[in-house]
Every structure is written in structure tokens, then in C-alpha cells.
N, C-alpha and C positions, 0 to 999 in steps of 0.2 A: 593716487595710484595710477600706474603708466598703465597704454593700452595690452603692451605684453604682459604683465603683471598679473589683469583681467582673466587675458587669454588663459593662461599655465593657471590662473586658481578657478575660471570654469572649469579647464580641463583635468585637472585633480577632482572636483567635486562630483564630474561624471564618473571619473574612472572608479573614484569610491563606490557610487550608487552600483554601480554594473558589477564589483567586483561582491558586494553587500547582497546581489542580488542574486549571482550566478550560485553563490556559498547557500543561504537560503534556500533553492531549487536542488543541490543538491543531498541536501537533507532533508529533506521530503520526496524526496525521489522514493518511489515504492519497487523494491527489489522481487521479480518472480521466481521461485524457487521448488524444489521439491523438497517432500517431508523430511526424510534426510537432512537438505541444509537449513530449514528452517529450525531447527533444534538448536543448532549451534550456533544463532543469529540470536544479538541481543535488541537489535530495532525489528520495525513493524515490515513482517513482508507481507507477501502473497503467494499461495503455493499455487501452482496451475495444474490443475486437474480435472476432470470429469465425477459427477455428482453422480451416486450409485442408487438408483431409483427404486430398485425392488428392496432398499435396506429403509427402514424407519427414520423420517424426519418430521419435526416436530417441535412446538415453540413453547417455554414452560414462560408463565406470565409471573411466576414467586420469583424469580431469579432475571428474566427479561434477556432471555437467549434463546436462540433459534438457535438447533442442531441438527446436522447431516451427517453422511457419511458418505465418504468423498478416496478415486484413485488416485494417482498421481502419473506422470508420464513412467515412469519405474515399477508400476503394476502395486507399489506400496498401498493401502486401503487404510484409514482410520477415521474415525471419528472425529467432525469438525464444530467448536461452539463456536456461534458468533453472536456476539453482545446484541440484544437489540433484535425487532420482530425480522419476522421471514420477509426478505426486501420482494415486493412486488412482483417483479420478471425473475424470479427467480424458476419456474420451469422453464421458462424461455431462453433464457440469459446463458452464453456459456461461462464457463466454471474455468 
């Protein structure tokens, strides 16, 4: 194999890796949303809101969900389950 030969099939086998890579990244990319659009979204978002502190929260150990209840930037208010215990910095943490 010639040395250009090398060259053009390293440089194909980056251009894959990056191209394999950017694809990837962009499918796990996590979308922020309000409750509104999260409804009509069939991947995994994130709504960005504020945690409503004088409403009940609380972790059911039969099922392995922590739930809140959470506003949105749009004043929207509901009820949020999330799979799995109350994460650590979660009074700290914003929402």
C-alpha cells in the first residue's frame, strides 16, 4: 500500500470515529423543557423548574420513587415521580 493510500484510509477512519461520535453525543444530549413541552416529547428530557417546598415530598420504598412537586418557568405546578431515592443535595441542589 502507497504512502497516500495510508494517508486517505487514516483519514477516513478518523473522519468515521468523529462522525460515530458527534451522532452519539447528540442522542444523549438531555433537552430542558417546560411541562407543556415535555408532554409531547417521546425522549428523556428535563423540565427546569423550581421545587415547591411547602407541598409534600416523599420517597415510597414498594415502588422505589421519590416524588415532588415542582413549578415551571410558566407558573405551570404538577406533581414529579422520579424512579429511584431522594438524590442527596436535593434541598440544596437547584431544580
Amino acid at each position: 500500500m502507497s504512502k497516500k493510500a495510508k494517508l486517505i484510509t487514516g483519514i477516513l477512519i478518523i473522519l468515521v470515529f468523529v462522525v460515530v461520535g458527534f451522532m452519539s453525543f447528540m442522542d444523549n444530549k438531555i433537552e430542558y423543557v417546560n411541562f407543556a413541552q415535555a408532554k409531547d416529547k417521546v425522549k428523556t428530557v428535563e423540565v427546569k423548574g423550581q421545587w415547591v417546598k411547602d407541598k409534600e415530598s416523599k420517597f415510597d420504598p414498594e415502588s422505589n420513587t421519590f416524588s415532588f412537586y415542582m413549578v415551571d418557568d410558566f407558573k405551570t405546578e404538577m406533581k414529579v415521580v422520579l424512579a429511584g431515592a431522594k438524590p442527596n443535595n436535593f434541598e440544596v441542589a437547584e431544580l
